[in-house]
C-alpha positions as CSV (number, residue, x, y, z in Angstrom):
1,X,0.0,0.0,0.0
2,X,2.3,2.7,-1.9
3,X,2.8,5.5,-4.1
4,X,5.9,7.0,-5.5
5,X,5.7,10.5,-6.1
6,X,8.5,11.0,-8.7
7,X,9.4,14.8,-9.5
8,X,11.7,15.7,-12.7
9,X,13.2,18.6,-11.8
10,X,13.3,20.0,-15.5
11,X,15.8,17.3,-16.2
12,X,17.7,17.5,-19.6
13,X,18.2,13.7,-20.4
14,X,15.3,10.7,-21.1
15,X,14.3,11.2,-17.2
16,X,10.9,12.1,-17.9
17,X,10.3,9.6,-21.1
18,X,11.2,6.7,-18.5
19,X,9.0,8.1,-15.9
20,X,5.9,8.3,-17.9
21,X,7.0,4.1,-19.0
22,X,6.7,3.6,-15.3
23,X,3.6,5.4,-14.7
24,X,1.5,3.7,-18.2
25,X,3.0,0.0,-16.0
26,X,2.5,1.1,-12.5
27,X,-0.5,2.7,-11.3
28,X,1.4,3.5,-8.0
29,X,4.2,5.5,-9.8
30,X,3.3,9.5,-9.9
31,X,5.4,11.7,-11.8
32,X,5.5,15.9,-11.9
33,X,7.5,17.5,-14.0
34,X,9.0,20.9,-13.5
35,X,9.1,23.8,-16.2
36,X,11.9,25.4,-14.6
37,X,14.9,23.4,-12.4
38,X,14.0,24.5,-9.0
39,X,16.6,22.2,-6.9
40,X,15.9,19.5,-4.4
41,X,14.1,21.5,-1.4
42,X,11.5,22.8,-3.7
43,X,11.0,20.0,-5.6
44,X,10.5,18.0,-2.2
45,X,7.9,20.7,-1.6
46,X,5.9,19.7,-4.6
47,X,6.5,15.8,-4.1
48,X,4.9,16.9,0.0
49,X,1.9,18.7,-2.0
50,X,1.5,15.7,-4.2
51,X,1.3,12.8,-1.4
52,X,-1.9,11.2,-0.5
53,X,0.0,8.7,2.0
54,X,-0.8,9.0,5.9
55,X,3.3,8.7,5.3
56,X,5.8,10.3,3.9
57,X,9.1,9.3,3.2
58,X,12.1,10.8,1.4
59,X,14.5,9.0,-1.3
60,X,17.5,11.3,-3.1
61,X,17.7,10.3,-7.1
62,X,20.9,8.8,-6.1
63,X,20.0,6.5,-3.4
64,X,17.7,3.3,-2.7
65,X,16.2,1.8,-0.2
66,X,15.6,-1.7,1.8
67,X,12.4,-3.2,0.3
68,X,10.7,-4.0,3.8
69,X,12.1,-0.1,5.1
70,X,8.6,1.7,4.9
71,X,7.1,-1.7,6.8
72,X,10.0,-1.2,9.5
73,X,9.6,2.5,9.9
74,X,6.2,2.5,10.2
75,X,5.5,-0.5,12.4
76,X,8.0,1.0,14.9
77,X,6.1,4.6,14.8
78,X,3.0,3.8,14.8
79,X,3.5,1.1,17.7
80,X,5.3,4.0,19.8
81,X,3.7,7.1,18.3
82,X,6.4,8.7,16.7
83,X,5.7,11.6,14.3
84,X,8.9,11.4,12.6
85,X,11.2,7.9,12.3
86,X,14.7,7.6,10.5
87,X,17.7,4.3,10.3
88,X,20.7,4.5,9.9
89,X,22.5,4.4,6.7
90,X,24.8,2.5,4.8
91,X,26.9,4.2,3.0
92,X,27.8,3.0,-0.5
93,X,30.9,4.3,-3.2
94,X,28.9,4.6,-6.3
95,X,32.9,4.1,-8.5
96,X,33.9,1.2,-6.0
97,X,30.6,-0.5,-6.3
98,X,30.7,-1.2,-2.4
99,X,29.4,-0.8,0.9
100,X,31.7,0.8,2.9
101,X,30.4,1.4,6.2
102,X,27.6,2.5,8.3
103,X,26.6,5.9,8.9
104,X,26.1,5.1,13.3
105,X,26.5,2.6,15.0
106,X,24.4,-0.8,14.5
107,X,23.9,-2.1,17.9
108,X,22.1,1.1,19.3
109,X,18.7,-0.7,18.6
110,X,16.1,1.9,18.7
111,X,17.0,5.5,20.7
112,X,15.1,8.6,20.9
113,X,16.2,11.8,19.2
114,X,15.4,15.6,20.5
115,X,16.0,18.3,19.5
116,X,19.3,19.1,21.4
117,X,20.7,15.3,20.3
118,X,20.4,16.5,16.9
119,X,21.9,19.5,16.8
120,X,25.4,18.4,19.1
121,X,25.2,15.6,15.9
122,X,25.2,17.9,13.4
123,X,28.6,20.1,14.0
124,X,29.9,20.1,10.1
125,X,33.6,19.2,9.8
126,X,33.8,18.1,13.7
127,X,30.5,15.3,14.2
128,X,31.8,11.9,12.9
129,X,28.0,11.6,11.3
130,X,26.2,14.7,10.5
131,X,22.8,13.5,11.8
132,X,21.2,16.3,9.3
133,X,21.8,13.9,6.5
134,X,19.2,11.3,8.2
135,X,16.4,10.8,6.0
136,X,13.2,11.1,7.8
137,X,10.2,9.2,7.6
138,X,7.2,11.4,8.8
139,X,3.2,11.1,9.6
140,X,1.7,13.1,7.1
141,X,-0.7,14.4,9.8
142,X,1.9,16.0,12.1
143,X,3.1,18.0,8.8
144,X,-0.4,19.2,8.2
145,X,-0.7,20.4,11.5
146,X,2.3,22.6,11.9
147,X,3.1,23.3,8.6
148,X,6.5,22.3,8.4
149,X,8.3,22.3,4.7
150,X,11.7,22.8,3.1
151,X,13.2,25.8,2.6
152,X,13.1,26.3,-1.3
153,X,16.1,28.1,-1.7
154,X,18.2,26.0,0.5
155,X,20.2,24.0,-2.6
156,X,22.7,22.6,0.4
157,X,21.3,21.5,3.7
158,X,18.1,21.2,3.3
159,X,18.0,18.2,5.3
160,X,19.4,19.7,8.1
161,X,16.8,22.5,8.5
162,X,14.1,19.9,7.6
163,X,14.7,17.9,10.4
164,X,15.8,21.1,12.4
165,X,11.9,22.4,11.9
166,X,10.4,19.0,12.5
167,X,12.1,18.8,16.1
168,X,11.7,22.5,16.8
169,X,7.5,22.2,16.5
170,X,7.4,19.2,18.7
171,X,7.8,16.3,16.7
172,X,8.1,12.8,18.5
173,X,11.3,11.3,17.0
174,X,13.4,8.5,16.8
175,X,16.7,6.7,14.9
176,X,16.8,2.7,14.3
177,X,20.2,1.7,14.5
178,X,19.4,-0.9,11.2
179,X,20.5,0.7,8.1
180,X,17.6,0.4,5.6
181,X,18.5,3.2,3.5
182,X,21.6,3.2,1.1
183,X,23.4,6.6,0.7
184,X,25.5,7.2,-2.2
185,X,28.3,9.0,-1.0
186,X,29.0,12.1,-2.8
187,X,33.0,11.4,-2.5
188,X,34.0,8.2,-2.8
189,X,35.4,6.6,0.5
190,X,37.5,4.1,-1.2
191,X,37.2,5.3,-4.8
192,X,38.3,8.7,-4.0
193,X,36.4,10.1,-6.9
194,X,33.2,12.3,-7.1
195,X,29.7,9.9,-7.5
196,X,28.9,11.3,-10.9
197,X,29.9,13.9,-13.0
198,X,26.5,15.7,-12.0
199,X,28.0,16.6,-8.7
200,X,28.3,20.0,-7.5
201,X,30.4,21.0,-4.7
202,X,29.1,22.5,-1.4
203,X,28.3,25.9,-1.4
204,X,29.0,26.4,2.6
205,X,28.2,30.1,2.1
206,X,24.2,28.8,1.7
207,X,24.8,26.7,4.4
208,X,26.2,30.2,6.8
209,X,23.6,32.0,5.1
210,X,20.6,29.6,5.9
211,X,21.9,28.7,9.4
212,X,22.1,32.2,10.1
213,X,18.5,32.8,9.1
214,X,17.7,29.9,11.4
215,X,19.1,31.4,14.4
216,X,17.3,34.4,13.6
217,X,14.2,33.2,13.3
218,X,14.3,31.2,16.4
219,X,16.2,33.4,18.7
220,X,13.5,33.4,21.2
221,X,11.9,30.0,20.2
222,X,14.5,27.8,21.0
223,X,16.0,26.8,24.6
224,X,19.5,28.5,25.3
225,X,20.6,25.3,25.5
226,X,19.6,24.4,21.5
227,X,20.1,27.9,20.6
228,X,23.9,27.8,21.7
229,X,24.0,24.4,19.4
230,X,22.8,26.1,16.8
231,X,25.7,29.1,17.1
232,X,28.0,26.8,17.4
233,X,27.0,24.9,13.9
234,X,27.2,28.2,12.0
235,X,30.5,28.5,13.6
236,X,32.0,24.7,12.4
237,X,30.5,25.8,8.7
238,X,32.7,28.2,9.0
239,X,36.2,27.0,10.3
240,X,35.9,24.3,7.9
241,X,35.0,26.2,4.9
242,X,38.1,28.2,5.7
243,X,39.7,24.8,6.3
244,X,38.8,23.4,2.9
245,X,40.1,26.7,1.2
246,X,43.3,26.6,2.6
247,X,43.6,23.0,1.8
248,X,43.0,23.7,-1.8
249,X,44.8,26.6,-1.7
250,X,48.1,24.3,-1.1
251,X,47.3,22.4,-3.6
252,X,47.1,24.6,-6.5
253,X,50.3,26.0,-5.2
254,X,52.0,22.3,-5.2
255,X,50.5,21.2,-8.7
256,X,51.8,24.7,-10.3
257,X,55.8,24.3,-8.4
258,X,55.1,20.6,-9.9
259,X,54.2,22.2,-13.4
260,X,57.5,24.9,-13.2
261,X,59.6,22.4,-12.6
């Protein structure tokens, strides 16, 4: 008891040709297509508009999932009454064709997340698992009621302040330490090579930008304690962006001595 809601984000290729072959096969299979490319939160957006299910979860283009994952998920929410359920992931090098690990721990079994828990998780360059990366499964009823959505222009952590929103009006959540999901890792872990060639790199200035916009706009919302989390990401953005650009700064300088010589 399914449906996929499949959104072509203006896609250039034979995306949308191959969708509507699924959809004249599959009842089950819904496609949108966008006139204009609007990026991942706002397509997400349409795909929440779209959904009839009393559930909602969210697949990247990139990535797959366990075929008994939505059973799972659900069966453990709806037994505890969780709004919003997530697993852990296992995280696969598209180039090496492997597995290579596991996003957390699997012997945690089932443990609750706040809203505190997922922010001291999600300190970029410094958390060994950046928990805004989790891929949520949530009751459809709990995002009617408070309204939470993506933030369309957020092209680089819109998971983040997804989740960050979810947790922030209330929801009941929780992680299972099973991975059921499969993330393609963007870098490689063994391959050492970008995914695909469709890759772009993170813009950490968006992520600044939208964190920032965050803190404002729960300034007096929040607990000090989850407002000081939230500080403190905007401040790991930052030192590793600056990290990253020195690194590649050194770099360039090594591959041009390399070229003089």
């Amino acid at each position: 008891d399914w449906e996929a809601v499949v959104v072509d984000d203006c896609s250039t290729d034979g995306t949308w040709v191959e969708l509507q072959r699924w959809m004249a096969a599959e009842p089950r299979v819904r496609g949108l297509r966008l006139g204009w490319n609007e990026k991942a939160a706002a397509a997400r957006n349409h795909a929440l508009a779209a959904a009839r299910g009393e559930w909602i979860a969210i697949v990247d283009a990139d990535d797959w999932i366990a075929p008994d994952r939505l059973e799972t998920l659900i069966t453990l929410a709806e037994a505890s009454g969780y709004d919003v359920v997530t697993d852990n992931l296992l995280m696969f090098d598209a180039l090496a064709h492997a597995v290579v690990g596991t996003a957390l721990p699997v012997s945690g079994g089932v443990f609750p997340m706040d809203l505190e828990g997922f922010l001291a998780n999600c300190m970029t360059g410094v958390s060994r698992f950046d928990y805004g990366m989790l891929k949520p499964v949530v009751r459809r009823a709990f995002l009617d009621r408070t309204g939470v959505r993506y933030e369309p222009g957020c092209f680089n952590g819109h998971d983040f302040h997804f989740m960050l929103d979810l947790l922030a009006a209330g929801a009941k959540a929780a992680v299972l330490s099973e991975p059921r999901y499969v993330y393609v890792q963007p870098f490689g872990a063994v391959s050492r090579r970008l995914s695909h060639e469709g890759r772009t790199r993170y813009r950490y200035d968006v992520m600044s930008h939208y964190n920032e916009r965050a803190i404002g706009r729960y300034r007096t919302r929040l607990d000090p304690a989850a407002l000081r989390l939230l500080y403190r990401r905007g401040e790991a953005i930052a030192r590793f962006a600056a990290y990253l650009s020195v690194k590649e700064s050194l770099a360039e300088r090594a591959l041009a001595r390399a070229a003089a010589s």
